[in-house]
N, C-alpha and C positions, 0 to 999 in steps of 0.2 A: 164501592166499598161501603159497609155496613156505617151507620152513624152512631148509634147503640150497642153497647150489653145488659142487658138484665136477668141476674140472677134472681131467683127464685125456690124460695124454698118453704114448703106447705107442711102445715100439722095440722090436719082434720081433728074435730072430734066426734071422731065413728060414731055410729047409730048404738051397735052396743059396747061400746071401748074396744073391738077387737082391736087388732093389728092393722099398724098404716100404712104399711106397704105397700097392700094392691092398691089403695088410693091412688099413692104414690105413684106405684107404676101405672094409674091410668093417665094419673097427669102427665108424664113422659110420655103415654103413648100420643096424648095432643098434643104437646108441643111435635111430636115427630111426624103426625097427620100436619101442620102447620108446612112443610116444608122448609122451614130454616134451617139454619145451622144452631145446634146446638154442643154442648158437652156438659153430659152427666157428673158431677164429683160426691163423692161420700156423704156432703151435707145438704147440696145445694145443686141444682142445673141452670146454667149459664148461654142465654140463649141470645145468638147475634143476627141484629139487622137494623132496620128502621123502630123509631121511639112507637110511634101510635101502634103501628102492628104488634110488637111486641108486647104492650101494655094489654091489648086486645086479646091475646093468648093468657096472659094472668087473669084478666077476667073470664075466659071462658073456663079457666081450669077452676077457676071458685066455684062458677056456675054449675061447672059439671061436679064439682064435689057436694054441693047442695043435692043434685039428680038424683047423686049414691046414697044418700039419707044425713049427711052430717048436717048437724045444727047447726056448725061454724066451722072456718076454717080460718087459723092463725096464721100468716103468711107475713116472710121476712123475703122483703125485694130489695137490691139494691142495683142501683142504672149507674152507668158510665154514659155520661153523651158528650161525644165529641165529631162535632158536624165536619171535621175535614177527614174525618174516618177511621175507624177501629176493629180491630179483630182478636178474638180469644186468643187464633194462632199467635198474634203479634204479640200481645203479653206473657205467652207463654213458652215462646220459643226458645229460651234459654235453658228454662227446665224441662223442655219436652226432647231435647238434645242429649240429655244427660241419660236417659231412660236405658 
């Protein structure tokens, strides 16, 4: 079982201010070349496994945001680590019941 969650969630600032989306969606599309498990939500994507890999993935998705021409990118992370083990499902399963 996963030891980590880190959410993640990116505000480029685009080369010409367009729209951040495709950013966005290229960041999703690394973390889903990454192989973990993830879930995408409306503000933020919540990606589980091991702390170092994970963290690994937020740097490479900056990386790749620089690649696309941003001058920066403002990014709000926030980690869960609990070493005897964690998952989205497990936090969620009360309201993913209801659906």
């Amino acid at each position: 079982m996963a030891q980590a969650l880190v959410s993640l969630q990116i505000l480029p600032r685009t080369p010409r201010g367009e729209n951040v989306i495709p950013y966005v969606d290229r960041a999703i599309e690394l973390i889903d070349q990454s192989g973990i498990r993830y879930r995408v939500g409306p503000l933020e994507t919540t990606m589980e496994g091991e702390l170092p890999e994970l963290l690994k993935i937020v740097e490479k998705v900056h990386e790749e945001m620089v690649k696309m021409g941003c001058g920066s990118v403002l990014a709000q992370v926030k980690i869960l680590y609990q070493p005897d083990g964690i998952s989205i499902s497990e936090l969620t399963k009360k309201y993913d019941e209801h659906r």
